[in-house]
N, C-alpha and C positions, 0 to 999 in steps of 0.2 A: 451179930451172930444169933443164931435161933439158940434155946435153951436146949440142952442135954435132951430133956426128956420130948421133944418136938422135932418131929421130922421131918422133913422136905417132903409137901406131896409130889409121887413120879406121875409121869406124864400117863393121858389117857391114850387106847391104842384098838385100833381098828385090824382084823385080820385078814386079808384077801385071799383065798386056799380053795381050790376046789375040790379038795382030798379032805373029804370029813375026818379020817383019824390026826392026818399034820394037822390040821388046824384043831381039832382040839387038845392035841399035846400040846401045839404050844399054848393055848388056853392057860390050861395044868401051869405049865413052868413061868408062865408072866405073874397067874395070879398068884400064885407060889411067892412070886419075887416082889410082891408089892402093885403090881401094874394094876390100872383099871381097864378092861377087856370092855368096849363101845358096841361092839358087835364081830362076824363072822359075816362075808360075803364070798360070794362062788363064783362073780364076772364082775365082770369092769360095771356092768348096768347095774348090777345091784350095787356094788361099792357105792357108787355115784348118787344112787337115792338114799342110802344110809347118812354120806360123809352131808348129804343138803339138808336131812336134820338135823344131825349133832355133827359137828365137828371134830374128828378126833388131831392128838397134840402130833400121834406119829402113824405111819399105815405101813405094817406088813404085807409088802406085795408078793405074791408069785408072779415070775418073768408068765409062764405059760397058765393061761386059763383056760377053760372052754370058751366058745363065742369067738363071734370076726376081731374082738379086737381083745390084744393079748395084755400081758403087766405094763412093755415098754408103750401102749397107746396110753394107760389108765396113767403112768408115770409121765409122759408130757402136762397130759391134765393136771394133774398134783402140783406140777411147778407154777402153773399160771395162779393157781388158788393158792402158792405158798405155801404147802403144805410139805413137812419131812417125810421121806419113806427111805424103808431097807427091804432092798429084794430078795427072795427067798427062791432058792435055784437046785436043781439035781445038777444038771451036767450042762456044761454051757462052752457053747464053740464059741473059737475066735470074733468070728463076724456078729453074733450074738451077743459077747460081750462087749463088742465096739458100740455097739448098740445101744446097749444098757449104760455106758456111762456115758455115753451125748445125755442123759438123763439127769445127770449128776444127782446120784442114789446116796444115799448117808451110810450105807454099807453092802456089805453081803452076807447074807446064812446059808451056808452047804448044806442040804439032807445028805444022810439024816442027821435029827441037831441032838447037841449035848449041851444041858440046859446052863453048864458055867458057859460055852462058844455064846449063847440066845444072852446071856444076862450083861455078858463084858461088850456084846456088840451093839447091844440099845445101850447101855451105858456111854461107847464114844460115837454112834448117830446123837444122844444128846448133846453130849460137850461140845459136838462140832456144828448143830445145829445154833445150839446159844452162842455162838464166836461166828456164827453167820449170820445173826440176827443183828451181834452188837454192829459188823462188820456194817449192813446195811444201813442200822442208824447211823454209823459214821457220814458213810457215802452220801443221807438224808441231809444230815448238817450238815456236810463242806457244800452241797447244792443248795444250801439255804443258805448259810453264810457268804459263796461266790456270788447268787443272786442280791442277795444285800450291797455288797460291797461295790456290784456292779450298779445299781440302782440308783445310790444315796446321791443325793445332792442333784438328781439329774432335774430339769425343767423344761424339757422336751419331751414330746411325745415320743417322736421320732429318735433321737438319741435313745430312750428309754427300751423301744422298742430294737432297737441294736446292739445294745448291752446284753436282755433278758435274752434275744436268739445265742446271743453268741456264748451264754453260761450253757441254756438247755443243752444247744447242740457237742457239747462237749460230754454230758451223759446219755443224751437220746437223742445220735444223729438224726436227721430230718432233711429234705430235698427245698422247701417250703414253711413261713412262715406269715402266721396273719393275725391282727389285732383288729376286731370288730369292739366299736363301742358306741351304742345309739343310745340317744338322751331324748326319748319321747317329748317331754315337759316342754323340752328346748326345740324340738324339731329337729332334730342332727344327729347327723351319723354321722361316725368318721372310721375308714378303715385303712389300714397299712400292711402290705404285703412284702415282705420280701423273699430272695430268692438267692439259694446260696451255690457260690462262685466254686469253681475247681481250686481257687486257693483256700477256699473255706471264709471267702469274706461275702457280703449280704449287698447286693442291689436293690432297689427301690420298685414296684411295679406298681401303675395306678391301678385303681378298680376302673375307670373305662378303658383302657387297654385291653384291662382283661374281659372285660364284656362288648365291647363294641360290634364282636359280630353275635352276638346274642341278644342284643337289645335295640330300639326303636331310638329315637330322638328325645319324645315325648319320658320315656323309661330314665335316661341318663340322666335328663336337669332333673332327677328326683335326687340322685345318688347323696345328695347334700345335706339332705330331709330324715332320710330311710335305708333303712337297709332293703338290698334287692333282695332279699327272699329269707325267709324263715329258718334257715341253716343254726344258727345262734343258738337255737333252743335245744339240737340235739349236744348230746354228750356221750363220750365213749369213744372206743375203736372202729372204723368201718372199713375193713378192705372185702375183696370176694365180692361173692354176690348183695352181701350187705352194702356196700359201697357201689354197686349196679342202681340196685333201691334208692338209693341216696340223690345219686346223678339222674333221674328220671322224673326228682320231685323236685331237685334246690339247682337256680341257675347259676351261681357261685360252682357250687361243684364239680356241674358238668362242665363250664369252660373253663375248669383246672384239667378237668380229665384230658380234652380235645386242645387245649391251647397248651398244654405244659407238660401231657403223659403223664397226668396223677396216678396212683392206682391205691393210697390206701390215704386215709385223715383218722389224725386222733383232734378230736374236739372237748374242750376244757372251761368250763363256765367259770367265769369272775366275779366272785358276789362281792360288789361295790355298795356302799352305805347308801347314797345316792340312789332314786326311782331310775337304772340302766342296764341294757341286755349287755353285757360284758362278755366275750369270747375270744381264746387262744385257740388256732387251728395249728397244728404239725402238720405237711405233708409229705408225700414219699410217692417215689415212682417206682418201688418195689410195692409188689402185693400184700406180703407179710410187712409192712414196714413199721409196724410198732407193737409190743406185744403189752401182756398185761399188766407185766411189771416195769413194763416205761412209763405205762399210764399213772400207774401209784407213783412214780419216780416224780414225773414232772406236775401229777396232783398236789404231790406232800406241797409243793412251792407256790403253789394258786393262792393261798389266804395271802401270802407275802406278797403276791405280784396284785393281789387287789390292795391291799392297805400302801404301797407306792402310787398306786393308780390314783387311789383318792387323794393322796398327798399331793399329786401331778396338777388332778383336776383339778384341786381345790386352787393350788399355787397361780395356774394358768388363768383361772378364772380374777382372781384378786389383782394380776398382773393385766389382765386385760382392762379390769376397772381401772388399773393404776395408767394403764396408756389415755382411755378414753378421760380419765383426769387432767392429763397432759397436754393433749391436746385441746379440748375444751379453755385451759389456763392459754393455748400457745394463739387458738382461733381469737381469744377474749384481748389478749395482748396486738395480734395483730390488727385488727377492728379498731385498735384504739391508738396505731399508728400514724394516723391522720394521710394517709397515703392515699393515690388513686384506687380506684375498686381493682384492678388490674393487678397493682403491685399487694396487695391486701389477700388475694384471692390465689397468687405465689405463697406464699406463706402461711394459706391454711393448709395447701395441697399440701406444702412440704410436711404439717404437721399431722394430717389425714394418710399420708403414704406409709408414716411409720407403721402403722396397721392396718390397714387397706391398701395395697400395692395398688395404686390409679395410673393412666397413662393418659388424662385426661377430666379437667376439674371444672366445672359451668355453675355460675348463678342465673338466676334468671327469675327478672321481675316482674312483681304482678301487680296489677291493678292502678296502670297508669301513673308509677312512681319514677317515667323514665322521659326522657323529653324528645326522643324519636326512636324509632324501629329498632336502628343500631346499635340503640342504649340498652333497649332490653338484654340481653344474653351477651354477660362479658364471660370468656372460656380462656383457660390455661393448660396449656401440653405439657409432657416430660419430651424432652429433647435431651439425649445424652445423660441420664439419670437427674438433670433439672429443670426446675419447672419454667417458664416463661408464658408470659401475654400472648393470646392467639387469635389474628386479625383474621374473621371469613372470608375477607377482600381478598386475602391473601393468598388463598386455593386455587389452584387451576380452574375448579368445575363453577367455582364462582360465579365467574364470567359467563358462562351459559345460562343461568339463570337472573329474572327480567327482577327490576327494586320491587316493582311490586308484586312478585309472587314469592318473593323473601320477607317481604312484609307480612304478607296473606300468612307463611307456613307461621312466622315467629308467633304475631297474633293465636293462632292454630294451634299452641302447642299448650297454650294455657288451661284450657280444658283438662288434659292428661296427665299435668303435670299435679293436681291439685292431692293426690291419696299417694302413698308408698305404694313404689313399683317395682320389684326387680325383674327383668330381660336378660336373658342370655343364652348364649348359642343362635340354631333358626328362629328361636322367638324375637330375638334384638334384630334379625335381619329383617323379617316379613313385618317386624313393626317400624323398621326404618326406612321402608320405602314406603308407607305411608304420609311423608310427610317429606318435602322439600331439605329441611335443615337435617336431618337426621338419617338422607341417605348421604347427602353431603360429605359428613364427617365421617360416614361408614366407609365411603369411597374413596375420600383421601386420605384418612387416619389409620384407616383399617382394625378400627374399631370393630367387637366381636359382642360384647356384654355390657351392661349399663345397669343403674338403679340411680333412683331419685327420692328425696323425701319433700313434702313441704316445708317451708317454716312460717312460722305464725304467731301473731303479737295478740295474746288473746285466743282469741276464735276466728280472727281475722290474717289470712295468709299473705305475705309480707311476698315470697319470694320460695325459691325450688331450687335444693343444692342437688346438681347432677353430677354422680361420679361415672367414670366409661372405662374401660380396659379393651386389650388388644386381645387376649386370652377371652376362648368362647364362652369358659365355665367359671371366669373370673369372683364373682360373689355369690353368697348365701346366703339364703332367709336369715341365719344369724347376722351374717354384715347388717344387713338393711337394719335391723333391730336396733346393730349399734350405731347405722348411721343416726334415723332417729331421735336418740339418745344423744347424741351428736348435735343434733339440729336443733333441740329444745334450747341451748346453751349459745346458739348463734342466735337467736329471734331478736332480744332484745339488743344483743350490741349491733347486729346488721340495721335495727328500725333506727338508731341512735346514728347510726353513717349514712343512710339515707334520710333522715332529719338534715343533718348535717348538708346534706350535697342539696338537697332542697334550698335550705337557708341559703347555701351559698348562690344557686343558680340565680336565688332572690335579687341576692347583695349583685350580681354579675348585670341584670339585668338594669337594676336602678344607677349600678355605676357605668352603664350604656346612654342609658337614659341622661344622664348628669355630665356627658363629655363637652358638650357646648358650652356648660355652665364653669366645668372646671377647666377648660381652655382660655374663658374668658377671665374668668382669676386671675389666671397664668399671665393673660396678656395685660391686666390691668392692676396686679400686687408685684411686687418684689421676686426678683427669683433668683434665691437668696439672698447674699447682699446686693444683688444689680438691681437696679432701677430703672423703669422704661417698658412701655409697652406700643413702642414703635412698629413698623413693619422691619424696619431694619434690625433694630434687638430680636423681634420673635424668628428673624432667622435662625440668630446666635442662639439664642433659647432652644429650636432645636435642635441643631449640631452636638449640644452639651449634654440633652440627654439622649443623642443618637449613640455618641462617644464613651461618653459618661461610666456605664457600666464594664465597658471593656478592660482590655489590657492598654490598648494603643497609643501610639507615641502621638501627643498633640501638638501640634506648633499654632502659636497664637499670635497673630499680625496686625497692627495698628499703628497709629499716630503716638507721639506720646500724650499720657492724662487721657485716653480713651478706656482705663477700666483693665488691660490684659491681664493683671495678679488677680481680678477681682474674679474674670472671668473661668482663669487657673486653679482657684480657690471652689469655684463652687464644680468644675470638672473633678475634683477632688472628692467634695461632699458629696456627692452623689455616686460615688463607685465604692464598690467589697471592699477598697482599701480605707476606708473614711474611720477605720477607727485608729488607723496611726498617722502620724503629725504629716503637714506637706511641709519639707525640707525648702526653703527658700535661699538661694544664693546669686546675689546680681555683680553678670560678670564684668562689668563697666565698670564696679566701683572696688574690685582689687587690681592688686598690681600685678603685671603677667605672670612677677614669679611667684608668688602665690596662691592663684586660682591651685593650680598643680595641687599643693598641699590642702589645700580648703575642699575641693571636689575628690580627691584621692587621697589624702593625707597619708602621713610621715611616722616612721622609724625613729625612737631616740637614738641622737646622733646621726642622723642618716646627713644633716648638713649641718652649719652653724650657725648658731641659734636655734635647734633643735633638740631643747633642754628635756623632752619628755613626751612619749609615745602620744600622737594625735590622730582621733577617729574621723576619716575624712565626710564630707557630705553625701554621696553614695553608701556609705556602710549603714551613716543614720537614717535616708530614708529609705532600707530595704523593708521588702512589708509596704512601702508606703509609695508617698510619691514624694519624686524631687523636680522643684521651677528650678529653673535654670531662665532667668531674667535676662534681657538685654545680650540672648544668646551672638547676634551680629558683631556683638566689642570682644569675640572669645580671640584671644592671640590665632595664629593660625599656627604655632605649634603644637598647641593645644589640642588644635579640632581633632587629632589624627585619635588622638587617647582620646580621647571624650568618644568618638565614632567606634574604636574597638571595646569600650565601656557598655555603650548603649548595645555593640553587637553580640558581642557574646558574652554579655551577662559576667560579667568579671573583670574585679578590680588589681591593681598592683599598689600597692603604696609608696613612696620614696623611702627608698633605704630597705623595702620589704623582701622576703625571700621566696613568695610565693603567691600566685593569683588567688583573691579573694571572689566568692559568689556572692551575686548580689541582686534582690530582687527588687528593685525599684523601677514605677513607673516614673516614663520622665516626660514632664510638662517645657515648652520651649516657648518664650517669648520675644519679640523683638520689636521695633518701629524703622526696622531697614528696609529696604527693597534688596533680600538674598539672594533670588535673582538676580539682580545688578550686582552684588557682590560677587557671586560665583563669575557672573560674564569679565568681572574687572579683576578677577586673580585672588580676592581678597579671602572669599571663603571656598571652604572645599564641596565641589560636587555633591562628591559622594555623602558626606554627612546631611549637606543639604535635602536628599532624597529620602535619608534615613529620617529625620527632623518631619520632613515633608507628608507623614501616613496621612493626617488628620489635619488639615489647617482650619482654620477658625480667622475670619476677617472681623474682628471689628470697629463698626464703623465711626467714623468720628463725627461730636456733637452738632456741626454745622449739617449732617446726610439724617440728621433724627428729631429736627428740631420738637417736634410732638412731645418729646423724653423733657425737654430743658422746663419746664413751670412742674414738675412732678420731681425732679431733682434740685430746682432750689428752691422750694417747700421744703425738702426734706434736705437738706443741708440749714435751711435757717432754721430749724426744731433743733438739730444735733449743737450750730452754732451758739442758738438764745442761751441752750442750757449751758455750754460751755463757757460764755458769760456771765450769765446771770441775767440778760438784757429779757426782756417780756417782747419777743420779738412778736407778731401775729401773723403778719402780711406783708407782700410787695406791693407797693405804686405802680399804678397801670403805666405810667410813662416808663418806670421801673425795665418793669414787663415786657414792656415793647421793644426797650432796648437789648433785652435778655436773647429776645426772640429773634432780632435782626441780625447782630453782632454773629461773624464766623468764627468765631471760637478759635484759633490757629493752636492755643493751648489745651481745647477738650475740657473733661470735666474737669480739671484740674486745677483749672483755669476761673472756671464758674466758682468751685469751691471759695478760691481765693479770693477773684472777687465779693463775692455774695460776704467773705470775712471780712476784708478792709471797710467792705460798705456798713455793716454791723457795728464795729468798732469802733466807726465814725456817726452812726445813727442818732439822734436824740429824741424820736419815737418809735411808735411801736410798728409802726408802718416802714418796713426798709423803702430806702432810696438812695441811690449811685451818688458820690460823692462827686463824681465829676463822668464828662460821657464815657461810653466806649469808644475805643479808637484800635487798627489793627496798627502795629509796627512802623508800615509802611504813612500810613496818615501821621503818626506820631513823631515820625521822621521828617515829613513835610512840612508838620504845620513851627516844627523848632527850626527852619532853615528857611531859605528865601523861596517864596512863590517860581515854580516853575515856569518858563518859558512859553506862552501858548502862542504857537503862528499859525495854525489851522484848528479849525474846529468844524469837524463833520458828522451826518445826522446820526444817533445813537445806531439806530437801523440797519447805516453802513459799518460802522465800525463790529458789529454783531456778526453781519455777513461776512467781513474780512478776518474774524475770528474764527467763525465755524468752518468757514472755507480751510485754513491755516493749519485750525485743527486735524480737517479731514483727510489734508496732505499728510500730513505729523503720519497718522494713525491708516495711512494706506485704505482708506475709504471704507474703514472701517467704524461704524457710532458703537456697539454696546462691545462689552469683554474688557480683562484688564491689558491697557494700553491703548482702548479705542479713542473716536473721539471726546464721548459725555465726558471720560476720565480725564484727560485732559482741559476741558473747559468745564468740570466740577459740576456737573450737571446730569439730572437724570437719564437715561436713553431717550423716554417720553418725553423729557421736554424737551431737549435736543430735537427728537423727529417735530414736534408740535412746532418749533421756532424756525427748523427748515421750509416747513410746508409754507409757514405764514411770510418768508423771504423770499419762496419760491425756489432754494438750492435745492437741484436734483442729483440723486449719484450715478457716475457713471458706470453703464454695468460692463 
């Protein structure tokens, strides 16, 4: 409270009177009453020059002046400028005073006045003036606290700019709303218009929509850069002929006017901390559509809608560095994938599109880093929002164009690609029919806009990341900036994968180079534990790694002692499956009712002597592989489970309540003729065929002799040492014998012998203890000398062989069942020993 003796200063006051006595009585009775008297004017004209020097607090108007324009003109003006008045009146008609209070006047004084009427009426023109003032700071704060409220936390532009229309328009309806904000530094503009709905919600309008029939081609690819015309700078109200003015100099304007029926703009400068022309536009398709004190309304809010602005930028900008971090970390990770360039180049895109919307992702190398044409320019699409490898072969228009004028344009493109480039709209098109590859992509991809940056190891350009989109006006000078930016962080891991694919084409080349050499290993070392580099093993050698990597079911066929577990074993080590055990079960040597449990195993209790649950041999080698030995001895009640085992992957156990899964590869070996078993009832067809994907013959020791001095060398090395004997070498008589002798038992056979003869050795030189002899000799020579009563020339008895044979085999020599097969001999020698007998066959 002010002290006792200190009074409130009363307001200053202006008199409007064209009647020198009224206006100086009431002079008399204000100054009387305290008031400070500003002046005495006698029209609106002079009022108006008095109140533009000093300002008075309150204005005494008379309704009727002299001059065109009366009190209720002078009183519209008062309101714009915020200014209180009470009007001073003789005699006032109805329609006159309808008049008067569209003014909303802070009272009335009747002539003639009585100076208590003059002193109690400025007394409540003040009170009610101060209760209008507090009223409008309210209205000032709840438009600054909605604006806030609506603002906080927002991190769009666009969202930002949806919140702020939809507070304003709630105190200063509008038709039209626009946020211009150009960053000179940065080269960009950005603008957002929207446009409000009959339910009072906001549409989205571009700026080339809105300008497209106002502007050129050359005009629009700026929009990105620059603002289209100088509009930014004005400030204020413009309807009427001011807004005529307007539209004649700014092309924003006028295709508001012509495209939308503008008729008035209030425009509102945003002074941002930041070097930026910042502008809020209101528009309206009323004439009058905003007055002066909408302007002050949605001014008071400008500081608040700049200091969110700068918090936006700021955020946007920080959040942009934090993507281009992102990705740089996702391109760095990708790179170090060890993946083809293809799948490598999926995986930038995908991390390039989170900011750059791409529909289209190309490297492209330079300076002879590639090993043909095709290598240069590996490209990736979006297909269905993902990214995938994209073959040029693969285009319709492909085909119309010759290899080497695809060659020509790829070469061709190297020049253009070497500086940053951005194309878009008719620039990307009249630049893409320059060139072979680039109307290609325009044509089938329908591709619209493109930019490229170099990259570079040094000073030296490595390579050109091209990005392309479907959209005409897809990037801007900022993208490119931050592709760039981009590019600098791909240099070194790209030279580090083309390093790489170098090295490797190295390593591909010399291991081209080295195939005869590692063939010939192959045929002359061990492959695995098999021994032999006969013609006949290097068949089996390739079947094994033909088979090898597969799934496929093997059946492996031979003599007995020819090697089939050895051959099982290394079909194993050489397949995905090699890091679990090969499951081995030979079915010859259980008893029928057994295998059941041993290949499928049992349920405790499931029968007696079934003391406790057992895991069958399919369960253990799932993951794995399981032999299946001496598959021919399988009972044939058997074969039917074993056949539904092998088919659909699922086991039962005895006593079990439920089929078990099971992934086990399965290896099958035998020394039967399953054929002959199926023809004679014993085994089943069907399992036969299943067994049958993959067979593997191997042949036995008498069809390889070459193998036999390289396998008992290396049986007497494994023998000495399991002795103790200092074995060295065989006796060529040894040797000889080794070499003649038909082996009926296979290696198996050799092993043991090569053992008995060791065991029995007393140097270091092995030699046979006694000769070889087959069965048959051994059986002859312990029983009496056979009966000879004819003896005819080797020659015939050859002939009467081959002949016999070729009946046997339906005059057939080579295949199994022909004749070589039967008389154990090769097809070659068999024809070479016909020719020299002279049997011909009959055709």
């Amino acid at each position: 409270m002010l002290p006792a003796n200190e009074r409130t200063p009363l307001p200053s006051l202006l008199i409007v009177e064209d009647e020198f006595l009224i206006a100086n009585d009431l002079r008399r009775i204000l100054t009387k009453g305290g008031y400070q008297i500003d002046g005495i004017a006698g029209s609106v004209e002079e009022a108006k020059g008095q109140i533009a020097g000093k300002r008075p607090d309150i204005v005494l108007l008379d309704i009727f002046l002299d001059g065109h324009e009366t009190g209720i003109d002078l009183a519209h003006w008062l309101n714009k400028q915020a200014i209180p008045f009470v009007f001073l009146s003789a005699n006032l008609t109805d329609g006159l005073l309808e008049e008067a209070k569209v003014t909303q006047p802070f009272g009335f004084l009747t002539k003639p006045f009585r100076e208590k009427d003059v002193l109690s009426t400025l007394e409540i023109a003040r009170y009610r003036y101060a209760h209008s003032e507090e009223s409008k700071l309210r209205q000032q704060q709840s438009i600054q606290i909605a604006v806030n409220n609506a603002s906080i936390n927002m991190q769009d532009r666009e969202q930002f700019c949806l919140a702020i229309a939809d507070q304003i328009n709630r105190f200063v309806p509008f038709s039209f709303f626009t946020l211009q904000i150009g960053l000179p530094e940065e080269s960009s503009f950005y603008w957002l218009m929207l446009k409000k709905t009959a339910d009072n919600t906001f549409s989205k309008i571009s700026l080339i929509t809105l300008l497209q029939d106002e502007a050129d081609e050359s005009f629009l690819k700026k929009l990105d850069q620059e603002a289209p015309d100088r509009l930014s700078e004005k400030t204020g109200v413009f309807s009427g002929e001011t807004f005529d003015q307007l539209c004649q100099s700014y092309v924003t304007a006028r295709a508001c006017r012509d495209k939308f029926n503008v008729r008035s703009l209030a425009l509102f400068p945003i002074p941002l901390k930041r070097n930026a022309v910042t502008t809020i536009t209101l528009s309206s398709t009323l004439t009058d559509g905003f007055s002066a004190k909408d302007y002050q309304t949605v001014d008071l809010i400008c500081p608040q809608i700049a200091l969110t602005l700068d918090n936006l930028l700021a955020y946007q900008e920080l959040d942009t560095r934090r993507q281009i971090k992102a990705i740089e970390l996702a391109v760095a990770n990708a790179f170090r994938s060890e993946a083809s360039m293809s799948a490598i180049l999926v995986l930038v895109a995908q991390a390039i599109n989170e900011l750059l919307p791409v529909d289209l992702l190309a490297l492209y190398r330079i300076n002879g880093l590639q090993t043909s044409g095709a290598d240069i320019l590996s490209t990736v699409q979006k297909i269905k929002g993902q990214f995938e490898p994209l073959d040029s072969q693969s285009l319709p228009l492909y085909s119309t164009i010759s290899p080497s004028s695809w060659e020509a344009a790829l070469v061709g493109m190297q020049a253009c690609l070497m500086k940053p480039t951005l194309h878009v709209g008719l620039q990307f098109t009249q630049q893409a029919t320059d060139n072979v590859v680039g109307e290609l992509y325009r044509k089938e991809l329908g591709l619209q806009s493109f930019m490229y940056v170099p990259i570079s190891n040094g000073e030296q350009p490595v390579a050109s990341l091209i990005l392309a989109s479907k959209a005409p006006y897809a990037f801007t000078y900022k993208d490119l900036y931050t592709l760039q930016d981009i590019s600098q962080h791909m240099s070194l891991a790209l030279e580090n994968v083309l390093a790489f694919e170098r090295i490797r084409m190295l390593s591909e080349r010399l291991e081209q180079e080295k195939t005869y050499l590692v063939e010939e290993i192959k045929t002359s070392h061990n492959f695995g534990e098999i021994i032999g580099h006969s013609p006949a093993m290097q068949v089996v050698f390739t079947n094994i790694s033909q088979v090898a990597p597969t799934d496929a079911t093997v059946l492996i066929l031979g003599e007995t002692g020819t090697g089939k577990e050895l051959v099982a074993r290394a079909v194993h080590n050489l397949s995905s499956r090699k890091k679990r055990d090969i499951i081995k079960i030979n079915c010859a040597a259980l008893p029928a009712q057994l295998i059941e449990s041993e290949l499928f195993g049992h349920e405790r209790g499931s029968f007696t002597g079934a003391t406790e649950k057992r895991i069958g041999k399919f369960e253990l080698a799932s993951g794995g592989t399981l032999f299946l030995d001496e598959i021919g001895e399988l009972p044939l009640e058997l074969q039917a489970k074993l056949l539904r085992a092998i088919q659909e992957k699922e086991i039962e156990r005895i006593g079990g309540r439920g089929p078990i899964r099971i992934d086990a590869r399965i290896i099958a070996a035998t020394n039967r003729n399953l054929q002959q078993e199926v023809a004679e009832g014993r085994f089943r067809s069907d399992l036969y065929y299943r067994l049958n994907v993959f067979p593997i013959v191997v042949p036995p020791l008498r069809n390889r002799t070459d193998d036999i001095q390289p396998l008992a060398l290396h049986f007497l090395r494994r023998i000495s040492k399991k002795l103790g004997k200092p074995l060295t070498g065989i006796a060529n008589d040894t040797l000889h014998q080794l070499l003649t002798y038909s082996w009926p038992g296979n290696i198996r056979e050799l092993e043991h012998v090569l053992e008995r003869a060791a065991i029995l050795a007393r140097s270091a030189i092995l030699e046979l203890a006694e000769p070889l002899q087959s069965a048959l000799q051994t059986d002859l020579s312990m029983g009496t000398s056979p009966r000879v009563e004819h003896v005819q020339p080797i020659d015939e008895t050859m002939r009467e062989a081959i002949l016999a044979a070729l009946t046997k085999a339906g005059g057939r020599i080579r295949g199994r069942g022909g004749a070589a097969e039967l008389l154990n001999l090769k097809p070659t020698t068999l024809e070479a020993r016909m020719k020299k007998l002279r049997i011909l066959l009959r055709r």
